[in-house]
C-alpha positions in Angstrom: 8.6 -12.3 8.0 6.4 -12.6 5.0 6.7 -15.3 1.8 4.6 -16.0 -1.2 5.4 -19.0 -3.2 3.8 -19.7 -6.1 0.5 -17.4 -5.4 -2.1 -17.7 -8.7 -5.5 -15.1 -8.1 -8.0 -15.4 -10.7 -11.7 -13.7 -10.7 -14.6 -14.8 -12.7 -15.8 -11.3 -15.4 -19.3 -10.4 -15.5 -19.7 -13.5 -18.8 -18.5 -16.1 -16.3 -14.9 -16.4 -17.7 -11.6 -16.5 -15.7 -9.8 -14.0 -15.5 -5.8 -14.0 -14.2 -5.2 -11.3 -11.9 -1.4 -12.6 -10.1 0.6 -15.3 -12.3 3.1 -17.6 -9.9 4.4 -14.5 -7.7 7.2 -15.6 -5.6 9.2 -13.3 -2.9 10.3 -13.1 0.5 10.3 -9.8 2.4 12.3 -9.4 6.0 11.2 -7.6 9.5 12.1 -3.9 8.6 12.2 -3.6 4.6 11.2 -0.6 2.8 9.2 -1.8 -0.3 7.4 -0.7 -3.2 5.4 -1.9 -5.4 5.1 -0.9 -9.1 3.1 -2.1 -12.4 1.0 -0.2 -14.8 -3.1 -0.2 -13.9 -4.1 -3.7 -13.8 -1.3 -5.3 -13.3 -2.5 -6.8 -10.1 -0.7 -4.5 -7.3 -4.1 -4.3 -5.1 -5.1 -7.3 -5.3 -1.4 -8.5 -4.1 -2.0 -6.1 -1.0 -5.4 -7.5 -0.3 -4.0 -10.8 -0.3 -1.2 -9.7 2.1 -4.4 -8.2 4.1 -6.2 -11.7 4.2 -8.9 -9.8 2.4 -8.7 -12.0 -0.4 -7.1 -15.4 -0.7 -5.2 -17.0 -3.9 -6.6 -19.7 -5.1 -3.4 -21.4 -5.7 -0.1 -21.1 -3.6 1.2 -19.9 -0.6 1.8 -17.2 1.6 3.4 -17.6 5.0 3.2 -14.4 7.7 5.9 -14.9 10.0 6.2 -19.1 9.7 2.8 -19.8 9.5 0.7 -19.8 6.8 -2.0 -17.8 5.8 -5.3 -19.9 5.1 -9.2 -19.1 4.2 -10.0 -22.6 5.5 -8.8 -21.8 9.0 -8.1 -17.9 9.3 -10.5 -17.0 11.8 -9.0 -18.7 14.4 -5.9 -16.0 13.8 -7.7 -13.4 12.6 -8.0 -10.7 15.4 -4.1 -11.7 16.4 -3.7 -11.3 12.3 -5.3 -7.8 11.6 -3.3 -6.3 14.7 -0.1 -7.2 13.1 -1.3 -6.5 9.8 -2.4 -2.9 8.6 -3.9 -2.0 5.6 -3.8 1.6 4.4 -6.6 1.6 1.6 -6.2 4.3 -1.5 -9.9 5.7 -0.7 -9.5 6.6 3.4 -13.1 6.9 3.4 -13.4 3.0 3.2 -11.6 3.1 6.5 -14.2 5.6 8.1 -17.1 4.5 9.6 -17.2 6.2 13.2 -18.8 9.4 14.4 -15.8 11.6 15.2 -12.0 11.6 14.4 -11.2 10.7 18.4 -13.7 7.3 18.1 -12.1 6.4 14.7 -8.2 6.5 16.6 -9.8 5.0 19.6 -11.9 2.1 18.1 -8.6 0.1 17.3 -7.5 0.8 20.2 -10.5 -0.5 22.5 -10.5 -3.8 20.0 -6.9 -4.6 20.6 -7.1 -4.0 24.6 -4.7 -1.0 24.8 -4.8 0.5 28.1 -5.0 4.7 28.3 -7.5 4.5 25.7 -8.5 8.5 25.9 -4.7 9.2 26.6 -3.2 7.6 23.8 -5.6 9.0 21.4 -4.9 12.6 22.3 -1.0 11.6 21.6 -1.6 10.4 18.4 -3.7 13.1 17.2 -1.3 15.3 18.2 1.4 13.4 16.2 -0.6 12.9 13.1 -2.1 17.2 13.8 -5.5 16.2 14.2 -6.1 17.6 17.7 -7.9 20.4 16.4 -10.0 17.4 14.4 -10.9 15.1 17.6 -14.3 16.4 18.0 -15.2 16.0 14.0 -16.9 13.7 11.9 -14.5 12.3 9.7 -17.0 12.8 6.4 -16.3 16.9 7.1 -12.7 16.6 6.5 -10.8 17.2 3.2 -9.4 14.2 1.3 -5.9 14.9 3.0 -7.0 15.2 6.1 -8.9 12.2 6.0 -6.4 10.2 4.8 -4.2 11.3 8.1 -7.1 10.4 10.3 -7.1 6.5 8.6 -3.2 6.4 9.1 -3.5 7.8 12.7 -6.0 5.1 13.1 -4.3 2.2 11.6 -0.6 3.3 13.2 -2.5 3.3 17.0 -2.1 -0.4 17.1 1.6 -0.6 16.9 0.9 -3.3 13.5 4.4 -4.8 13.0 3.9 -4.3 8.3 1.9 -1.7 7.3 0.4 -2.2 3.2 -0.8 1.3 1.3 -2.3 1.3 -2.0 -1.3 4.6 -3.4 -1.3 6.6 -0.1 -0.4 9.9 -2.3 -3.0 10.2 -4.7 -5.3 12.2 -2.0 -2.5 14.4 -0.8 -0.7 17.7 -1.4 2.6 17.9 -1.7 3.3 19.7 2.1 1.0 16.5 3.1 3.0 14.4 1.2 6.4 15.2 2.6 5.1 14.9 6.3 3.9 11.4 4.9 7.6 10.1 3.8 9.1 12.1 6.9 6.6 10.1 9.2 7.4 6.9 7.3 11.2 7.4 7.7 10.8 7.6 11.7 9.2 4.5 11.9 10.4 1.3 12.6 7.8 -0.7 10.6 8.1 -2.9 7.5 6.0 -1.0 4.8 4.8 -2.6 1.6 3.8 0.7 -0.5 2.1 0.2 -4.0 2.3 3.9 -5.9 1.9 5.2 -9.3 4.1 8.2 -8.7 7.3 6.9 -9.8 9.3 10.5 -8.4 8.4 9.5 -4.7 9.5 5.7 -4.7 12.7 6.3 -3.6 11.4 8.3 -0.9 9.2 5.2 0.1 11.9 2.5 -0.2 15.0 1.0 -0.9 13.4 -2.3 -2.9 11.1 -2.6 -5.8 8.5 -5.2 -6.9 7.8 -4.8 -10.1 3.9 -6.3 -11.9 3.7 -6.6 -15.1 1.0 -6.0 -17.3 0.4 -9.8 -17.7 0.4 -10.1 -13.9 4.0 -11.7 -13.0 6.4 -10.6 -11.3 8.9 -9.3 -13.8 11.9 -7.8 -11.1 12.5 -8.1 -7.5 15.4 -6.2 -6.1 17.1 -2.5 -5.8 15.7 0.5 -7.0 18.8 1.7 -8.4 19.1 -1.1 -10.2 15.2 -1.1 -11.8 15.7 2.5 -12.7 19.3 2.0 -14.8 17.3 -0.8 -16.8 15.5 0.8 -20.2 14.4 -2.6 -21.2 12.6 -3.9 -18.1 11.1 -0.2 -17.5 9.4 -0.4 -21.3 8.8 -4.1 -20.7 6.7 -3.3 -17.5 5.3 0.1 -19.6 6.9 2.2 -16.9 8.6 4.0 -19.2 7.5 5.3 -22.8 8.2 6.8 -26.0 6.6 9.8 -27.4 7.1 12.6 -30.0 7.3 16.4 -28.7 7.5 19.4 -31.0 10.1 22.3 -29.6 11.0 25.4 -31.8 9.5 23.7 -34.9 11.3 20.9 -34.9 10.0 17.3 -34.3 11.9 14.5 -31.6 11.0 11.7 -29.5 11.9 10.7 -26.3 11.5 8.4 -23.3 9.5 9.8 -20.5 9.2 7.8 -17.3 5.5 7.4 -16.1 4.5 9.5 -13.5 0.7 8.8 -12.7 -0.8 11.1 -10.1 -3.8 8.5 -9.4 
């Protein structure tokens, strides 16, 4: 369903000089797998997802979306077809936002993709995502939660066959949270999840991609198998040593990381 071969990303910094973002990433991911996506800040996990968005394109490499690829040169002819079967959850929802109400904001992706039942289908994903109450609202009076539910709802109206999220826990609480993996569970869409919160990535898959903090992939493959490996988890600085003081007496440990945001 989706390949990269090869895929280089640099940027330019504010002096002029180029800077490496992704370094000759490489992987293949099927119709229905559960990923995540880890690396420390910087590592190059956003702009991965962007690039799996057609948001940004590398400037070297390949990625494919099922068998054909993925081009700036020629992407708008593909582009509405595209960003229906590609959804990207964003880590700040209000860059999602932009209409007057919750109910225009599930609808408008609706409308744009020609769904039929517009007001219908609205009211039945509100009710799903519990935003019924919210229909009437502007988005900007909702809490960062709430918000967040109203971008999903929005996003998961067009029945997108992958759905990308960049940290989609760092505005939540932790009831929020767990309707978030519960609703993830029940669906039958391939997910490409990007988190800092190393406690909930077995909740959101069964594979990991691993960045590290020179920007290459550094592990592809079961989560099991990244979490039994000390080595790669210092070598990617997902897991660390520090001292601690109990009782008067001093001793160090590994902890694994556990960002919140």
């Amino acid at each position: 369903m989706i390949k990269v071969e090869n895929l280089f990303f640099e940027y330019e910094d504010f002096r002029g000089r180029k800077k490496a973002l992704l370094k000759d990433i490489s992987f293949e991911i099927k119709k229905g797998e559960r990923v995540v996506l880890l690396g420390v800040n910087g590592s190059g996990k956003s702009t991965l997802l962007k690039i799996l968005d057609a948001l940004v394109f590398s400037q070297k490499g390949y990625f494919v979306f099922e068998g054909s690829e993925v081009r700036k040169k020629d992407f708008k002819k593909r582009a509405k077809a595209f960003r229906k079967d590609v959804a990207f959850l964003m880590q700040d929802p209000n860059t999602l936002l932009f209409n007057a109400t919750v109910r225009e904001e599930i609808e408008f992706g609706l409308r744009e993709f020609g769904f039929d039942a517009v007001e219908e289908r609205a009211i039945e994903i509100a009710k799903r995502f519990d935003l019924e109450k919210y229909l009437d609202t502007p988005p900007y009076y909702l809490s960062g939660g709430e918000k967040q539910r109203v971008a999903l709802a929005a996003v998961l109206a067009i029945e997108p066959k992958v759905l990308l999220m960049d940290e989609p826990s760092s505005n939540l609480d932790p009831p929020t949270t767990g309707w978030l993996i519960d609703l993830l569970n029940d669906m039958e869409v391939t997910t490409i999840i990007s988190t800092h919160n190393l406690s909930l990535a077995y909740e959101f898959g069964e594979r990991a991609l691993v960045l590290s903090k020179t920007h290459e992939l550094i592990f592809d493959g079961a989560l099991e198998q990244l979490f039994s490996n000390k080595e790669l988890l210092l070598k990617a600085n997902l897991l660390h040593k520090h001292k601690h003081r109990h009782k008067g007496m001093e001793h160090s440990h590994f902890h694994l990381h556990d960002w919140k945001g």
